[in-house]
C-alpha positions as CSV (number, residue, x, y, z in Angstrom):
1,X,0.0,0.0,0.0
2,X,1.9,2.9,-1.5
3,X,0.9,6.1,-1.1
4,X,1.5,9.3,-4.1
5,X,1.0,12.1,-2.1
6,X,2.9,13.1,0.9
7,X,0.4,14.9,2.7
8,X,-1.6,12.5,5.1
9,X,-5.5,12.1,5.8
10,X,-7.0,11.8,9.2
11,X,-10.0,10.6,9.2
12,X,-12.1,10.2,12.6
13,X,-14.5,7.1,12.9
14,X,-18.3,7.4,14.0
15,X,-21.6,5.5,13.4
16,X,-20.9,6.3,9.2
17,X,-17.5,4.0,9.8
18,X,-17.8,1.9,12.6
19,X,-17.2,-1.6,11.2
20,X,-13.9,-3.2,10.2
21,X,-14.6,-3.4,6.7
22,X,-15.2,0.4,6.6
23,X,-12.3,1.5,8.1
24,X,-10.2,-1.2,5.0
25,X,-12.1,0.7,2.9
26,X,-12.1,4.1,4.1
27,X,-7.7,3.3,4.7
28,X,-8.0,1.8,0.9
29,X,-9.0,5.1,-0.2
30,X,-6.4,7.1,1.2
31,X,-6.9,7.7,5.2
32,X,-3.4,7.3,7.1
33,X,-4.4,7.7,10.6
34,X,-8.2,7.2,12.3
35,X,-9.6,9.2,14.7
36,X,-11.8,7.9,17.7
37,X,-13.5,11.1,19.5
38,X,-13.7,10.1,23.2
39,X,-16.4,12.3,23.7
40,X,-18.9,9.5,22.3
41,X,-16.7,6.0,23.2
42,X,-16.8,4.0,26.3
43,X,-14.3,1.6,27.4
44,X,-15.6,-1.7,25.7
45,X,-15.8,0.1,22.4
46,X,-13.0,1.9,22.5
47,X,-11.2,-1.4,22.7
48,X,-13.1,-2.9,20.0
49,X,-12.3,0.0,17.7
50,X,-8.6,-0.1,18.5
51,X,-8.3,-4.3,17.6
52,X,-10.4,-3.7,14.7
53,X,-8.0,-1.0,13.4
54,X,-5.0,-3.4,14.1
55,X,-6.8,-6.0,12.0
56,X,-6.7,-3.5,9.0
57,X,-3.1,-2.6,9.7
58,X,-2.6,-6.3,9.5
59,X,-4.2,-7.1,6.8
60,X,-2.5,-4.4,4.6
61,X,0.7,-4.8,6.4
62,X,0.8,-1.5,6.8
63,X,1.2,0.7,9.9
64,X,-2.0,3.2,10.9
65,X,-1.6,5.9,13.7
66,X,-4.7,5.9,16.1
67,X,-5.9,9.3,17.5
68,X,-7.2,9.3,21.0
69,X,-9.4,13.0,20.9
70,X,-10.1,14.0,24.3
71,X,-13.4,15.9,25.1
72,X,-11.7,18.4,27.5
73,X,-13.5,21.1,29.9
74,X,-17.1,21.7,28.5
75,X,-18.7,25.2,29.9
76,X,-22.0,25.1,29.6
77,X,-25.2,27.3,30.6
78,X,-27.6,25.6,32.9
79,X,-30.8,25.0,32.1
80,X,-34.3,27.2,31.6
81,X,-38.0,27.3,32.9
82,X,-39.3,26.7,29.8
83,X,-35.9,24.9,28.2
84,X,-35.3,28.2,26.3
85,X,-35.4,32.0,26.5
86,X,-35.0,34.7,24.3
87,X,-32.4,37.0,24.8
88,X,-33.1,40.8,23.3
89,X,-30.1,42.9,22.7
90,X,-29.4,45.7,24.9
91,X,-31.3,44.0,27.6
92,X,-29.3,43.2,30.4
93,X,-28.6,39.2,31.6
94,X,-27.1,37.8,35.0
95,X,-25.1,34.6,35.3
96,X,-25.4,33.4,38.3
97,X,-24.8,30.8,40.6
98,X,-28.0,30.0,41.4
99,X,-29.4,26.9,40.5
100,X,-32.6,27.9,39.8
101,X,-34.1,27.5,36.5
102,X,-33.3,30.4,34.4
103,X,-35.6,32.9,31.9
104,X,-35.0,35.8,30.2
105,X,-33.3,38.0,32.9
106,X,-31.2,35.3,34.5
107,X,-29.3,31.7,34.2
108,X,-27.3,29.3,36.3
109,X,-24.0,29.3,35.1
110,X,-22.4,26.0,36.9
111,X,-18.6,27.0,36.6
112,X,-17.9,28.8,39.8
113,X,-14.1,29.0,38.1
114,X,-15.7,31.3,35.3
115,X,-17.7,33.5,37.5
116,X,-14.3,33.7,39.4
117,X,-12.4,34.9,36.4
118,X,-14.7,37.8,34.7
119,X,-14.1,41.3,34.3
120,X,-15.5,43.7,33.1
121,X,-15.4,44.4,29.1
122,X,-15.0,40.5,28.8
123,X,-16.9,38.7,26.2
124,X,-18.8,35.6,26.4
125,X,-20.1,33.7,24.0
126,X,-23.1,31.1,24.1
127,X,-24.3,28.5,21.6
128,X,-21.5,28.3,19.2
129,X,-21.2,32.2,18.7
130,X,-24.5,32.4,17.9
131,X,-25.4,35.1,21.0
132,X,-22.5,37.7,22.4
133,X,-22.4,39.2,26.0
134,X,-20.7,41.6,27.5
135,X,-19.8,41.6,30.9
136,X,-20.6,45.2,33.1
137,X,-20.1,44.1,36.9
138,X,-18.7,41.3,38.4
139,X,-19.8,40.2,42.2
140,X,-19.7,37.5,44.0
141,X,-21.1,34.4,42.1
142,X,-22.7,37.0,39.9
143,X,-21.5,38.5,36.6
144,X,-24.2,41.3,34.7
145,X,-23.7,41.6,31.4
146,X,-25.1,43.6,28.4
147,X,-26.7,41.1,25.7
148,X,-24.6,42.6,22.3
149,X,-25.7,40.1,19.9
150,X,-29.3,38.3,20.9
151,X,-31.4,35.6,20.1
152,X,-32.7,32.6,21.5
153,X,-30.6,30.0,24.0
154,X,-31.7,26.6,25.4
155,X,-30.5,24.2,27.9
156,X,-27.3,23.5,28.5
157,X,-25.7,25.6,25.6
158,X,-22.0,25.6,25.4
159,X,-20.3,28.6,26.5
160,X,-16.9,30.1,25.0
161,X,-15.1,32.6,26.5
162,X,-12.3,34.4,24.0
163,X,-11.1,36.8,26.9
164,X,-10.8,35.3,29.9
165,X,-7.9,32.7,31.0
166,X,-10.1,30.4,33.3
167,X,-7.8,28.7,36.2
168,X,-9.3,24.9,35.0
169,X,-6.8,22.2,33.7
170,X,-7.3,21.5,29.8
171,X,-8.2,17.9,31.1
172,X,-11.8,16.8,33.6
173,X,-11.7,13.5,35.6
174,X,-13.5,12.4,32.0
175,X,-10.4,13.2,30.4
176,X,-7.7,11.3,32.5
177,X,-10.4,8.5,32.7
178,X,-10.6,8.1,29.2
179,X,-6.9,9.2,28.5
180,X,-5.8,6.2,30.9
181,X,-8.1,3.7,28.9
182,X,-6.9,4.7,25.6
183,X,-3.4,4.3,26.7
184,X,-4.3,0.7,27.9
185,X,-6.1,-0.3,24.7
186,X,-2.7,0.9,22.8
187,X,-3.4,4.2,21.0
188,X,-0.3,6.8,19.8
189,X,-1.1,9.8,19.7
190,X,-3.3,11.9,22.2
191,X,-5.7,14.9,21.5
192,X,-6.0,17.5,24.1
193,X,-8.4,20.0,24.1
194,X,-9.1,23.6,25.0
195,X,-5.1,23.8,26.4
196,X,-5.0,27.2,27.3
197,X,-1.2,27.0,28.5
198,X,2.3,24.7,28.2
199,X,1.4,23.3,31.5
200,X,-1.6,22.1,30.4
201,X,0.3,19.8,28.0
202,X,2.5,18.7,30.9
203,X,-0.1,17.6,32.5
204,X,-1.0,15.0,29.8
205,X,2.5,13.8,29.0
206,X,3.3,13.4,32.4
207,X,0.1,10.8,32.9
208,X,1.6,9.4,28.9
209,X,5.0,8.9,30.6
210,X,6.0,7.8,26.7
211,X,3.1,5.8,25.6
212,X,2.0,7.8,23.2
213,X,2.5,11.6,22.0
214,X,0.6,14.5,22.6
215,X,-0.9,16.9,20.4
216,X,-2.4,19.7,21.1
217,X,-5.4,21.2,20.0
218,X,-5.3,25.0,19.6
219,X,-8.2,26.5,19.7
220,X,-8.5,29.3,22.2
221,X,-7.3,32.8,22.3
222,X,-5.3,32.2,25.3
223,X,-3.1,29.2,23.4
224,X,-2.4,31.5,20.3
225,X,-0.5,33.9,23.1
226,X,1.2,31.4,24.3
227,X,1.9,29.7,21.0
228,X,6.0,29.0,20.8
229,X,5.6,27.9,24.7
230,X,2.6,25.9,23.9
231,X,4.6,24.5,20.8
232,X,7.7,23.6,22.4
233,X,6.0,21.5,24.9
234,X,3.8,19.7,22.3
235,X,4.4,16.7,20.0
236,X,2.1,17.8,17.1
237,X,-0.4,20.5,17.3
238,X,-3.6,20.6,15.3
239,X,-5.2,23.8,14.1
240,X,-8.9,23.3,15.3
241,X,-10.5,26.2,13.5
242,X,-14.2,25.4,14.8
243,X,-13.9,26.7,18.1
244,X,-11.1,28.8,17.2
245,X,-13.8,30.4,14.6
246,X,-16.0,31.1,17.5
247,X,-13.5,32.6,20.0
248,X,-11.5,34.5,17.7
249,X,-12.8,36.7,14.7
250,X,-13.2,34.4,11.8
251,X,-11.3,36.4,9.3
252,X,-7.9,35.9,11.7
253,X,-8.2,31.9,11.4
254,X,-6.7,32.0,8.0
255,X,-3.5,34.1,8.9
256,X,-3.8,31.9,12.2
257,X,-3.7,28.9,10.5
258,X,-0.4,29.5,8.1
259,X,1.7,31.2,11.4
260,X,1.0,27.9,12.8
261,X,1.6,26.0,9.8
262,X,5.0,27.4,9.7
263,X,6.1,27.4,13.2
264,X,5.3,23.8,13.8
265,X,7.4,23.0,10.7
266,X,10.2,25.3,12.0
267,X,10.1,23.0,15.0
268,X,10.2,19.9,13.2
269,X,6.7,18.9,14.5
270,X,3.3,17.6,12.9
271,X,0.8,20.1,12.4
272,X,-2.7,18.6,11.4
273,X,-5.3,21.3,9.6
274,X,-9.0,19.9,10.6
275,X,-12.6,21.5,11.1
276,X,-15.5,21.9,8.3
277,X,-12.9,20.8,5.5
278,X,-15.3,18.9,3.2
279,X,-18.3,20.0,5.6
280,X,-21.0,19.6,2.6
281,X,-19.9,16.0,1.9
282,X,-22.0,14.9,5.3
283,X,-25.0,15.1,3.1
284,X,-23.6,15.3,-0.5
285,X,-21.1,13.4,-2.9
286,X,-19.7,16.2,-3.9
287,X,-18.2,19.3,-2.1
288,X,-17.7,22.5,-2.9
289,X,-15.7,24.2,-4.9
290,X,-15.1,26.4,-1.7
291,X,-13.9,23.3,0.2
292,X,-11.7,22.0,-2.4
293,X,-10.0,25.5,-2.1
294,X,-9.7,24.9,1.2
295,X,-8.2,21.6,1.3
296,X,-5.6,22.6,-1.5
297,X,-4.6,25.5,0.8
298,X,-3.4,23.5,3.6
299,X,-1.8,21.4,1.3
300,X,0.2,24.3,-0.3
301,X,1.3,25.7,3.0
302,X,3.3,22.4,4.1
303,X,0.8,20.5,6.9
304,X,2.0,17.2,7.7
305,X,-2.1,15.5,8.2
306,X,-5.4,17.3,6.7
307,X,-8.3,15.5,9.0
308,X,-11.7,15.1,8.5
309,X,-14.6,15.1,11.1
310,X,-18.5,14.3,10.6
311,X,-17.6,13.9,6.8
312,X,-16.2,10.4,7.7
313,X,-17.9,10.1,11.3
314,X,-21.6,10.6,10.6
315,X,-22.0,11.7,7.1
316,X,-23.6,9.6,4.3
317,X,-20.4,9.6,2.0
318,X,-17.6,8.9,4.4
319,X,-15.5,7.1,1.5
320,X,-16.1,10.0,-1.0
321,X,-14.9,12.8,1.0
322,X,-11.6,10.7,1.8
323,X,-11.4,10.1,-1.9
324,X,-11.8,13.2,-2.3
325,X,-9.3,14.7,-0.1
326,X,-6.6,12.0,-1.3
327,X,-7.1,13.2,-5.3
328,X,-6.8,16.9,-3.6
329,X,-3.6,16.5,-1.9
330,X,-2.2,14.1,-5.1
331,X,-3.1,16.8,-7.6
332,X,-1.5,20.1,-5.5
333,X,1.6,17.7,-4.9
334,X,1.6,17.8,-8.8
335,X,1.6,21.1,-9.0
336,X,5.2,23.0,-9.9
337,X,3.6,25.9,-7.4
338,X,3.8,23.7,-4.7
339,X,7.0,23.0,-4.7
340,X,8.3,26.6,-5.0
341,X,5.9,27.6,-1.9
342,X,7.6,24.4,0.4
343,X,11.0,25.7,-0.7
344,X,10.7,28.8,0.2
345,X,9.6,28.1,3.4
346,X,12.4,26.1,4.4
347,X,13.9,26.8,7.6
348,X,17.4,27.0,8.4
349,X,18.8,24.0,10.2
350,X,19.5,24.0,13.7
351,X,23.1,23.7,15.2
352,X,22.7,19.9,15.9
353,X,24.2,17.2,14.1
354,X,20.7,15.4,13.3
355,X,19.7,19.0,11.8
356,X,22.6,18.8,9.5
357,X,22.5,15.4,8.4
358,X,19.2,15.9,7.5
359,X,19.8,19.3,5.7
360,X,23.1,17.5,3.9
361,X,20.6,14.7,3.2
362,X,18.2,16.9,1.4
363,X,20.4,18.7,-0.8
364,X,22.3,15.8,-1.9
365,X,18.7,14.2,-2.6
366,X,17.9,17.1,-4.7
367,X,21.4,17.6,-6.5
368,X,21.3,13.6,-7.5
369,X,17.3,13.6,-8.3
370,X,17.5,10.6,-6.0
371,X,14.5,8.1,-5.2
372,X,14.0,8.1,-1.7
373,X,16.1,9.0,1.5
374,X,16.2,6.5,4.2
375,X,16.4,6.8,7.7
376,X,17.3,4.1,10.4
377,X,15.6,5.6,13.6
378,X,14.4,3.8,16.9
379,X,12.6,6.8,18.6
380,X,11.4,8.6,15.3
381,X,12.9,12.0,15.9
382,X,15.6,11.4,12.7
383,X,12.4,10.8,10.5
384,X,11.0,13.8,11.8
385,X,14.2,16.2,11.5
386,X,14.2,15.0,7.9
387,X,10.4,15.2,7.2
388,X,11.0,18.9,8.4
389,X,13.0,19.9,5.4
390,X,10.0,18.2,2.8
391,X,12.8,17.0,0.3
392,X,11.5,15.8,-3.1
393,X,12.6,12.4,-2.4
394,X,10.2,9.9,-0.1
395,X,11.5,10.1,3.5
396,X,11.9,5.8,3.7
397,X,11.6,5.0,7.4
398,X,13.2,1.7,9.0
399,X,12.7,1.1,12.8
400,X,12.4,-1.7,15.3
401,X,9.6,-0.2,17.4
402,X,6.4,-1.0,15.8
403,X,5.1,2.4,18.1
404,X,7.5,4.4,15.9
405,X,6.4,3.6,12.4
406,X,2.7,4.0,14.1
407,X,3.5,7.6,15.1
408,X,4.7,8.5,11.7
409,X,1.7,7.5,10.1
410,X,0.6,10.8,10.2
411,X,3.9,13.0,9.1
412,X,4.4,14.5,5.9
413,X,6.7,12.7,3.4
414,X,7.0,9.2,5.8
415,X,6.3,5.7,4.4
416,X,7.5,3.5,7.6
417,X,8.5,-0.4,7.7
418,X,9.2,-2.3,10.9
419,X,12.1,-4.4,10.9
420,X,15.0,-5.7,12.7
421,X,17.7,-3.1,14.0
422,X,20.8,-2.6,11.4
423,X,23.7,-4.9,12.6
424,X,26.5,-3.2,10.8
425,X,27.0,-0.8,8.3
426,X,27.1,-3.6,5.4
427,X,23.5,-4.4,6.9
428,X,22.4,-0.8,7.2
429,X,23.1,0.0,3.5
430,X,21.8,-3.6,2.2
431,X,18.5,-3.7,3.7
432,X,18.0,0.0,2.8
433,X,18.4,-0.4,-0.6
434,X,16.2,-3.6,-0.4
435,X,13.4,-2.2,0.9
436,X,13.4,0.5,-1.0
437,X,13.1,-1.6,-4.5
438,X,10.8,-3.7,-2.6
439,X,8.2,-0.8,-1.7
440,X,8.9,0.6,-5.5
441,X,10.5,3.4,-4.2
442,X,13.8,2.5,-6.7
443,X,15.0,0.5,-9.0
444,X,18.4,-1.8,-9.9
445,X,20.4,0.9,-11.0
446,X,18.7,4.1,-9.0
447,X,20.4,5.9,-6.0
448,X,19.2,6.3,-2.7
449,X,20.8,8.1,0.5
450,X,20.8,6.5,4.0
451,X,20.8,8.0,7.5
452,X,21.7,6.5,10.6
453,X,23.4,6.8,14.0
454,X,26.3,4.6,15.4
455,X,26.1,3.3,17.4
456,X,23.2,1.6,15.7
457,X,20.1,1.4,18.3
458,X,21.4,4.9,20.4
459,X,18.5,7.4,20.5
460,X,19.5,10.6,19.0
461,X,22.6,9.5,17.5
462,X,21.8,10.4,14.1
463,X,25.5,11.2,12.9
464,X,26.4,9.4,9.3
465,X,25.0,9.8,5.5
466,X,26.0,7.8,3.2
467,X,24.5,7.3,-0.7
468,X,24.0,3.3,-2.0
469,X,23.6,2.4,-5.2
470,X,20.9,0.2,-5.8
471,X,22.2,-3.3,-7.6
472,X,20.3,-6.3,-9.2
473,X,21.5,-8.4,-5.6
474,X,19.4,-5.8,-4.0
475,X,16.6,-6.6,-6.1
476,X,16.6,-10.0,-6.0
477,X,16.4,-10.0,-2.0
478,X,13.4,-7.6,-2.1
């Protein structure tokens, strides 16, 4: 199962895709990673959906990162006399902390931490957006505000808050719960939500302790401030532009989403584009021209993963709109444009010897046209390093942790194999070159560069590059 694009496909797993021969087919047609939103999965079936995604990764003999998406902190209104009110604006509106149903004039807001942290001139935000308040006096368990934008709220509305840093921990006994039981059932990477700070993400990968990778989900005003902090301490990050839409002003999201594009390649680390990508393909076969645009966009800019939501989760053509985005990403990656855009946006190397083995690596790659570059690497963080510059050439990944290849299911430019560590150089070099004929990434004759470290199996060590020329031995032992 070879892939022609380098740009990967998340796609997130719901009632539209919940059997095994869904997700072979929905992986058949171009999804790299799956996505299981812990918001809707219970223990049992969170298991099942984990050993029914390592049957497909079996049967293809390919390896498939699994997404763990926690649900994170949800504010919420309480609820209403008559389950809804209308809100006129100008009119003045209290949250409170009284439980009593609420009307009109009045609701129970059941976040004492929020009625903690407003001041005055602070927004917030109820039903997706949809109604805007303004706060004008702050008491005790009490916070008056001015209704800006009106309209009519029911129970239990969500509640966004673009202005105010509330002191709650991006992750609810919910979360570790279900962050504990994804770990156990054997997932790799790890979604947090609503991080509004780096020591939110501390907080998950120190519960991880190495099992799988974080990434974080940005999506609040507060994270964007904090942004290179919030980066650093991250494995991957994933621009979430829904409830960044709703906190922030939508025409920023775009700028948003190419700063962050960019800085998370300058880092070296996966940066995954999602929210309302193909959003008409829940109901239609087509999307629209709009959405295409999109797509191609993120695509241009350099993101490692492009992810889709209810498309593949709920909507009625799951298997189109991951076809869809697969012939997207193949046709920008054939466009001469694209290239000149991911050049130009190369970062300079770091002063670290993996940084310029992986720099030497891609300019030898692109002064020899060669076939693939191939990297030896145990924890994954060559692969990455190399994945960072985007060479030309398909970043051919060989490690002995099955976790590894799993993780780099979902960066830009990776195909991974599991295999046996390297035992010498002679090994190294052979076995390259053999697996790269045998995945048809070259040819008897054809080039290819290898990267390792040595001492072979040293975390870190990346230190040597050396070019192999493919031979008709190699070949013959694919």
């Amino acid at each position: 199962m070879k892939r022609s694009r380098r740009t990967k496909i998340i796609a997130t797993l719901g009632p539209a895709s919940d059997s095994a021969d869904m997700m072979a087919r929905l992986f058949e047609a171009g999804a790299d990673t799956f996505r299981l939103n812990m918001s809707h999965l219970d223990r049992d079936r969170l298991r099942e959906k984990v050993a029914a995604i390592r049957e497909v990764e079996a049967r293809y003999k390919r390896p498939i990162a699994i997404l763990a998406d926690l649900q994170g902190p949800k504010l919420r209104v309480g609820t209403f006399g008559a389950d809804s009110a209308t809100l006129k604006q100008g009119s003045r509106f209290v949250l409170d902390s009284d439980e009593a149903p609420g009307d009109a004039k009045r609701v129970h807001l059941p976040h004492p931490e929020i009625l903690g942290s407003l001041e005055e001139g602070h927004s917030v935000l109820m039903d997706d957006g949809k109604l805007r308040l303004e706060v004008e006096e702050v008491r005790q368990g009490r916070a008056v505000t001015r209704v800006a934008v009106g309209g009519r709220i029911s129970n239990r509305k969500g509640v966004n808050l673009p202005d105010t840093e509330i002191p709650v921990a991006a992750m609810t006994e919910k979360d570790r719960s279900d962050l504990e039981a994804a770990l156990d059932a054997g997932v790799d990477w790890i979604g947090m939500s609503f991080v509004q700070r780096p020591e939110d993400v501390a907080e998950g990968r120190k519960m991880a302790r190495g099992r799988a990778l974080i990434m974080t989900k940005l999506e609040k005003p507060q994270a964007i401030s904090r942004l290179d902090d919030i980066l650093e301490a991250s494995d991957a990050v994933m621009v979430a532009r829904g409830d960044l839409g709703v906190e922030m002003p939508l025409e920023k999201v775009p700028g948003l989403q190419k700063r962050i594009t960019r800085a998370a390649r300058r880092l070296g680390k996966p940066v995954v584009i999602a929210t309302q990508m193909l959003e008409s393909m829940i109901a239609s076969p087509v999307p629209t021209r709009a959405e295409v645009s999109d797509v191609a966009t993120a695509v241009f800019e350099g993101a490692d993963a492009v992810m889709l939501s209810a498309e593949s989760a709920s909507g009625k053509y799951p298997l189109e709109a991951v076809s869809t985005m697969n012939r997207i990403a193949e046709e920008v990656e054939r466009d001469p444009i694209y290239w000149s855009i991911i050049t130009a946006q190369r970062a300079a190397p770091e002063a670290t010897g993996s940084d310029a083995i992986a720099a030497a690596s891609h300019q030898i790659a692109d002064a020899l046209n060669l076939k693939a570059v191939t990297v030896w690497t145990f924890s994954g963080a060559s692969a990455l390093r190399l994945a960072r510059e985007r060479p030309n050439s398909t970043v051919l990944v060989l490690t002995p942790k099955r976790e590894t290849a799993r993780r780099l299911a979902l960066a830009w430019g990776v195909h991974a194999i599991v295999t046996k560590d390297a035992s010498d150089l002679d090994d190294m070099a052979f076995r390259a070159a053999k697996f790269a004929v045998r995945e048809e990434f070259a040819v008897a004759g054809d080039r290819i560069i290898v990267v390792a470290g040595v001492p072979f199996g040293t975390p870190g060590a990346t230190n040597m590059v050396r070019i192999v020329y493919v031979t008709q031995e190699h070949a013959a032992k694919a």
